[in-house]
C-alpha positions, -999 to +999 in steps of 0.1 A: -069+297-285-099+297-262-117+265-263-160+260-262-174+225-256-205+217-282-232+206-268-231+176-245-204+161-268-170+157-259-158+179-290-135+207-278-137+232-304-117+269-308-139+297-297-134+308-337-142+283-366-137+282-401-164+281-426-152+265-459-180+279-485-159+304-496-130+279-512-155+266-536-165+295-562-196+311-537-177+342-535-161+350-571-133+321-579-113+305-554-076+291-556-070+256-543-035+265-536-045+293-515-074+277-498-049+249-484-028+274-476-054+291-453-061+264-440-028+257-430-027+295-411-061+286-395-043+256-379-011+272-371-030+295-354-053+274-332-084+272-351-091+235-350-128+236-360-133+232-398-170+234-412-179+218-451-209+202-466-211+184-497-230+210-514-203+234-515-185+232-552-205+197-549-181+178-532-150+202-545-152+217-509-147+179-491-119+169-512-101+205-507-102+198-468-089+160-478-062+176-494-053+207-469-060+182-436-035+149-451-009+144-421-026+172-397-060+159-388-054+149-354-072+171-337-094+185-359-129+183-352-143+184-392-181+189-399-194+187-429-234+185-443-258+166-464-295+171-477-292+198-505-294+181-541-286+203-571-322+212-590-317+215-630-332+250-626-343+267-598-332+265-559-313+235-544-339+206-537-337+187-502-334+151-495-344+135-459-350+102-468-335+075-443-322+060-475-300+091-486-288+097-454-266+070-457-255+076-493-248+109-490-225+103-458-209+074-474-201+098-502-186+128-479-164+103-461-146+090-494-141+126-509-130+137-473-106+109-468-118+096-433-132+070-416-153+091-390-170+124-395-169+145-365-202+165-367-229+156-393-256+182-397-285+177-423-280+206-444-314+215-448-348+204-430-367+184-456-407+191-452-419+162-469-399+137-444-407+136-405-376+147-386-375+116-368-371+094-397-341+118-411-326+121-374-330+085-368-312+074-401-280+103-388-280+084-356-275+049-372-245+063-390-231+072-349-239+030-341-222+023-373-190+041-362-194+067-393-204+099-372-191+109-334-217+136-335-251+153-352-263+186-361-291+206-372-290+237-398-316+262-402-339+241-384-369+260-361-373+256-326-402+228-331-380+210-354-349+207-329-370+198-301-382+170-321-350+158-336-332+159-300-362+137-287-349+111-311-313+113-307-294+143-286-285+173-316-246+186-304-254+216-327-277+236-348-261+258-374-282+290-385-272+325-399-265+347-367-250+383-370-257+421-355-274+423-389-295+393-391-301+374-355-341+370-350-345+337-360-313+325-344-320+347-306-351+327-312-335+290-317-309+301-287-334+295-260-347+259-273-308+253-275-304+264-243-329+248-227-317+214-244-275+220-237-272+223-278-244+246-289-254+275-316-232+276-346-230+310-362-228+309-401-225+347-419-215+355-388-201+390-409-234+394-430-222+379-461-187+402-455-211+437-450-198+437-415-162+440-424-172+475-437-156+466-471-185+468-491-199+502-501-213+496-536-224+466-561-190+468-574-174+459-542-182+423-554-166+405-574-179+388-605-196+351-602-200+361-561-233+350-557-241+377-529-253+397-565-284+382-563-289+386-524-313+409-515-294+425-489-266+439-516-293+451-537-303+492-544-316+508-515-314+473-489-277+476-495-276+516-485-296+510-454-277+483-445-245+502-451-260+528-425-260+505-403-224+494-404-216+525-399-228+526-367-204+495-361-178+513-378-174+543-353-177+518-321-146+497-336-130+531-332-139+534-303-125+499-293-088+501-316-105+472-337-121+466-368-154+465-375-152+425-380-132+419-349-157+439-328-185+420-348-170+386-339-161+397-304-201+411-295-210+372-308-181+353-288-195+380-257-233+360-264-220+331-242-197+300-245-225+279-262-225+302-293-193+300-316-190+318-347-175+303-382-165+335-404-155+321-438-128+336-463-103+336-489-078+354-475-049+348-451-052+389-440-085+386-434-086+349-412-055+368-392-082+400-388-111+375-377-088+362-352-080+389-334-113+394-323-105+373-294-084+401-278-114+427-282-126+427-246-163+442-241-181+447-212-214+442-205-224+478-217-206+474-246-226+446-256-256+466-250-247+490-268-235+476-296-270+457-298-289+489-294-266+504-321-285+478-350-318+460-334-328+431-341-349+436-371-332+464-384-318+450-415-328+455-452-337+422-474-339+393-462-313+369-457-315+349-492-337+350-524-373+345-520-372+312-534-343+302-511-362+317-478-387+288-485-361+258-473-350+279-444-355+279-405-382+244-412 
């Protein structure tokens, strides 16, 4: 497994790591069982970099990766997230306050099982809190001995200069495909220019990059990319145009369309390591073989050229969700 240093931090994570949304219910129902067992493959087959939050299943995901890490978490480097609050109707709220900072960490590290958390990203920029007071509440948790490392997610250029002024930021987490990669070629040259590593979430578009999904009925009931613009009417026919393109490269290149996905991120530079999520052991073994796609520097180019920046239909969530992203 090839290994990429985050940040400035002495965390030595797989070039590939494993986003753990999926094992509680955001894609159609999950099965504990299963998810462990994943888990277990990821492991086995050098993915050491496991990414949670306590919004996911609403602390189901935490004590899943309790269970699934008990007698192998040496040398795991496990992230998880705070600062999304469930709302009795409507989108997730977001708390900053210095306060719940250091509930909501307390919290993670009993369903999680641990005495340390290796990267702690706030979830969610909250607008009515300065940065500073949210980042300087993370970076007590580090002098308490509770966190090794911080993070950032969906947080704007402006935002992660300001936070790394008050403590150093290891990472900042944002959406980051062929499909959907403004914002985050954006946020890469603020995290360049501070030594912050650029974790890729969706890094398949929500699975559209897979070239699995055709049609409305590709998705499973309860999967809450229903309401995502992008899967919707004529968004989701563009954007399956699109994939296409990807599709007849992958050909090109004796891969798949995800491996060649994966592999044109991995080809964006060593600071940049993507965390493709899933339910299935077939799929995890696909994703991982993206890292014996070799592309040259015209095949990234190309690849690029094939679907610009820009070029997707929808954007990335609901309009109501948009609002709490990239503050």
């Amino acid at each position: 497994m090839q290994l990429r240093t985050l940040g400035k931090s002495s965390l030595s994570v797989s070039a590939l790591g494993l986003g753990g949304m999926s094992f509680s219910g955001a894609y159609g129902p999950g099965q504990d069982a299963e998810s462990i067992a994943l888990i277990h493959r990821a492991l086995d087959l050098g993915i050491n970099f496991v990414d949670s939050s306590d919004m996911y299943g609403w602390g189901h995901n935490e004590e899943l990766l309790a269970q699934a890490l008990r007698g192998r978490r040496t040398g795991v480097v496990l992230a998880t997230k705070f600062g999304q609050i469930r709302s009795e109707s409507g989108p997730n709220l977001v708390n900053g306050r210095p306060e719940y900072v250091a509930q909501a960490c307390d919290a993670s590290l009993r369903r999680l099982g641990i005495d340390v958390i290796d990267l702690y990203y706030q979830h969610r920029v909250d607008p009515t809190v300065p940065i500073e007071e949210t980042v300087g509440a993370m970076a007590r948790l580090i002098e308490r001995g509770k966190v090794r490392y911080l993070g950032l997610c969906e947080a704007k250029p402006a935002t992660i200069r300001r936070a790394h002024a008050v403590h150093p930021i290891a990472a900042v987490q944002t959406e980051y495909s062929l499909l959907y990669r403004t914002e985050a070629e954006e946020t890469l040259v603020v995290t360049r220019d501070l030594g912050i590593s650029f974790v890729a979430y969706a890094p398949l578009g929500r699975g559209l990059l897979t070239g699995t999904v055709h049609g409305p009925g590709d998705l499973p009931e309860g999967d809450r990319r229903r309401v995502h613009p992008r899967f919707q009417d004529a968004n989701l026919v563009r954007n399956v145009e699109l994939v296409r393109r990807i599709e007849a490269v992958a050909r090109e290149k004796g891969c798949t369309p995800a491996q060649l996905t994966l592999a044109w991120l991995l080809a964006q530079g060593p600071d940049v390591v993507p965390i493709p999520g899933t339910k299935r052991r077939s799929r995890l073994e696909e994703n991982v073989g993206a890292l014996d796609v070799t592309l040259s520097g015209d095949d990234v180019k190309r690849i690029a050229d094939a679907v610009p920046a820009g070029a997707a239909a929808g954007p990335r969530y609901p309009e109501p969700q948009m609002k709490a992203v990239y503050l």
